[in-house]
C-alpha positions as semicolon CSV with decimal commas, in nm:
position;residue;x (nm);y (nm);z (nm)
1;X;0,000;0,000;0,000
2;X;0,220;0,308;-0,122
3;X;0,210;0,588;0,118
4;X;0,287;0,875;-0,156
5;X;-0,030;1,065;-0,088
6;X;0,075;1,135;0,268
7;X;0,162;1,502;0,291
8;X;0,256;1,746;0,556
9;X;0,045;1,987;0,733
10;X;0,141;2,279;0,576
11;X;0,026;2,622;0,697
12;X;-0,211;2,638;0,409
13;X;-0,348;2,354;0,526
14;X;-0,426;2,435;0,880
15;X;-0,780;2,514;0,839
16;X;-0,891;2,219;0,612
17;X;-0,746;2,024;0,903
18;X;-0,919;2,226;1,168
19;X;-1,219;2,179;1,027
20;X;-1,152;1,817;1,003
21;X;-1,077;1,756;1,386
22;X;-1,388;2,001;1,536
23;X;-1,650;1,776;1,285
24;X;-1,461;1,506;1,515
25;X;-1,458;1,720;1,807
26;X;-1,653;1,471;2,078
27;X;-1,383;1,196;1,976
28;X;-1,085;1,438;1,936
29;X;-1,159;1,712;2,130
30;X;-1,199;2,045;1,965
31;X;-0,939;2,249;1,876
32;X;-0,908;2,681;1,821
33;X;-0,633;2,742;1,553
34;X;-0,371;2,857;1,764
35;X;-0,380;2,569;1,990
36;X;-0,352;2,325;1,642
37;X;-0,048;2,532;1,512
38;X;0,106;2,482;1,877
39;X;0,055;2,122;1,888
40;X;0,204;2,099;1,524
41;X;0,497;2,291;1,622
42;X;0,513;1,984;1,936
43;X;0,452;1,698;1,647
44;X;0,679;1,411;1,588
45;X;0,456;1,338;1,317
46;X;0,180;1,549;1,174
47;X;0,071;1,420;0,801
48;X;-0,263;1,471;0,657
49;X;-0,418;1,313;0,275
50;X;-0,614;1,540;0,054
51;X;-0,705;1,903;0,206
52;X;-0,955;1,748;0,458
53;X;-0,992;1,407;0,404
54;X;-0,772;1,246;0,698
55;X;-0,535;1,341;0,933
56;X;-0,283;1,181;1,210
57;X;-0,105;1,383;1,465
58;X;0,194;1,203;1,646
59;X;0,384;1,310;1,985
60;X;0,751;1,147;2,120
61;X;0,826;1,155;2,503
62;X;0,932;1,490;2,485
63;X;0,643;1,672;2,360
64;X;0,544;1,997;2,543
65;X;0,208;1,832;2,589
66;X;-0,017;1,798;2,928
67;X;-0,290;1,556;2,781
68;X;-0,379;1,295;3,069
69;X;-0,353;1,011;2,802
70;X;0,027;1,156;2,702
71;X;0,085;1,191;3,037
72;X;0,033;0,817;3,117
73;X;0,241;0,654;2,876
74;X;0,505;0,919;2,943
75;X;0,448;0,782;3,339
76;X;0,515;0,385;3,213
77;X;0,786;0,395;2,893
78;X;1,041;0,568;2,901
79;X;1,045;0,651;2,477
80;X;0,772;0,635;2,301
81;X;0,549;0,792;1,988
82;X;0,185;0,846;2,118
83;X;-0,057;0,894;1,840
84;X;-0,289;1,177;1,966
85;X;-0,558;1,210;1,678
86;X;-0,625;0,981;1,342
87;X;-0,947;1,092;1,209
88;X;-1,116;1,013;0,813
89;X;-1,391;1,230;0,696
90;X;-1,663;1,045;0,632
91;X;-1,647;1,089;0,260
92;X;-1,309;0,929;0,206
93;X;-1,350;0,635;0,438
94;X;-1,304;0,297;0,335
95;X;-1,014;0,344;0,115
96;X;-0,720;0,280;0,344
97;X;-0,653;0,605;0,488
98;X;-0,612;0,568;0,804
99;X;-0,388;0,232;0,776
100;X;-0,187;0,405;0,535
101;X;-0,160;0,698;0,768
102;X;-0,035;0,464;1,011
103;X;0,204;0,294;0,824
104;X;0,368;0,651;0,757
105;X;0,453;0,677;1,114
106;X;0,556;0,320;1,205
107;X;0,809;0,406;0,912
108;X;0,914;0,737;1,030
109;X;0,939;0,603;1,423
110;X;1,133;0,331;1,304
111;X;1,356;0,512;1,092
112;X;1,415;0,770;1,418
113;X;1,478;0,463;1,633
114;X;1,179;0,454;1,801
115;X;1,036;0,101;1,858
116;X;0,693;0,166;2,076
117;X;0,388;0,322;1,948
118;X;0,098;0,435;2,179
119;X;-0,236;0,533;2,131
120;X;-0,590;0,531;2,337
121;X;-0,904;0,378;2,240
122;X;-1,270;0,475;2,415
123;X;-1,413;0,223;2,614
124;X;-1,686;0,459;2,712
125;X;-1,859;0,525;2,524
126;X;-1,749;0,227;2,329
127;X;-1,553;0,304;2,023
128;X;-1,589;-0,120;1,850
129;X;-1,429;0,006;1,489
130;X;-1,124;0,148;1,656
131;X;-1,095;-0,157;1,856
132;X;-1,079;-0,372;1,544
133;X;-0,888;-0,132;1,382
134;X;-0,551;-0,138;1,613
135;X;-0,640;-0,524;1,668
136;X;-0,570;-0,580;1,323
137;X;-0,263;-0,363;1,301
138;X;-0,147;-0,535;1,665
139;X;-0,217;-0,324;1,907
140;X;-0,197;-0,507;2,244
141;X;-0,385;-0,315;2,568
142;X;-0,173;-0,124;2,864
143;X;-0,371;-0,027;3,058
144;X;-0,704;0,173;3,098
145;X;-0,799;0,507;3,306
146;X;-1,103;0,730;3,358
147;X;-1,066;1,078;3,246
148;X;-1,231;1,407;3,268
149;X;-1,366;1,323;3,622
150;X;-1,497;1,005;3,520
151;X;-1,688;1,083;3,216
152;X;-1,485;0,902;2,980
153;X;-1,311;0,548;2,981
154;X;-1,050;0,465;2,765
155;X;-0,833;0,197;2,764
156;X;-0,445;0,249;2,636
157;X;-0,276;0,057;2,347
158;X;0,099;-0,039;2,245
159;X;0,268;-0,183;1,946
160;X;0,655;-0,256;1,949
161;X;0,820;-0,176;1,599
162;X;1,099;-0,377;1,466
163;X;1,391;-0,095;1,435
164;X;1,473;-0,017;1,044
């Protein structure tokens, strides 16, 4: 599956984007435009396909970042790459995006030496494609937490790279 669509997030595209996460916002969290352009200037990885049809925004262990799911893998591994937000608009799903999207930053992790990639899925509410999703790409479960004073569930996710 070539990977040649994957492009940066490019200043001209920060709006496309932007739009992309707040349609997202109640799995993502919303974003205002100066918060996205800070957590770009934080990303390990930030690589989008098409002007708004999918997006995935990547953080190492040294991110400037305060998210409570960052903050627990940075608590438990010492180096890691957390993936922070994957989302596919709904008019370009089913066509590989979002593994290709993926396979973009196992690459790139690999290639930087990185061998652990992190991520969170909801368990409440229940989020079943995302759970198939990193099952298939094998994702193994670390751990769970309740966040935002107990209104949300997730459970956290690893997959160890082979080095390139």
């Amino acid at each position: 599956m070539p990977n040649d669509d994957l492009s940066e997030i490019s200043a001209a595209s920060h709006a496309a984007v932007l739009a992309l996460n707040n349609a997202h916002a109640a799995e993502l969290s919303w974003l205002e435009p100066d918060e996205l352009s800070r957590l770009l200037g934080e990303a390990f990885y930030a690589r989008r396909i098409g002007e708004g049809d999918a997006f995935l925004l990547a953080f190492d262990q040294d991110a400037r970042y305060d998210s409570p799911n960052f903050e627990w893998f940075r608590a438990r591994y010492p180096r890691f790459v957390y993936i922070d937000r994957v989302v596919v608009a709904g008019h370009a799903r089913g066509r590989g995006h979002a593994r290709r999207l993926y396979a973009g930053l196992f690459d790139h992790a690999a290639r930087a030496g990185h061998d652990l990639i992190a991520c969170e899925v909801n368990e409440d509410p229940p989020n079943p494609a995302s759970d198939a999703f990193h099952a298939a790409l094998c994702f193994s479960v670390a751990g769970q937490a309740q966040i935002h004073g107990g209104k949300k569930t997730v459970r956290y996710f690893t997959r160890t790279l082979a080095l390139a």
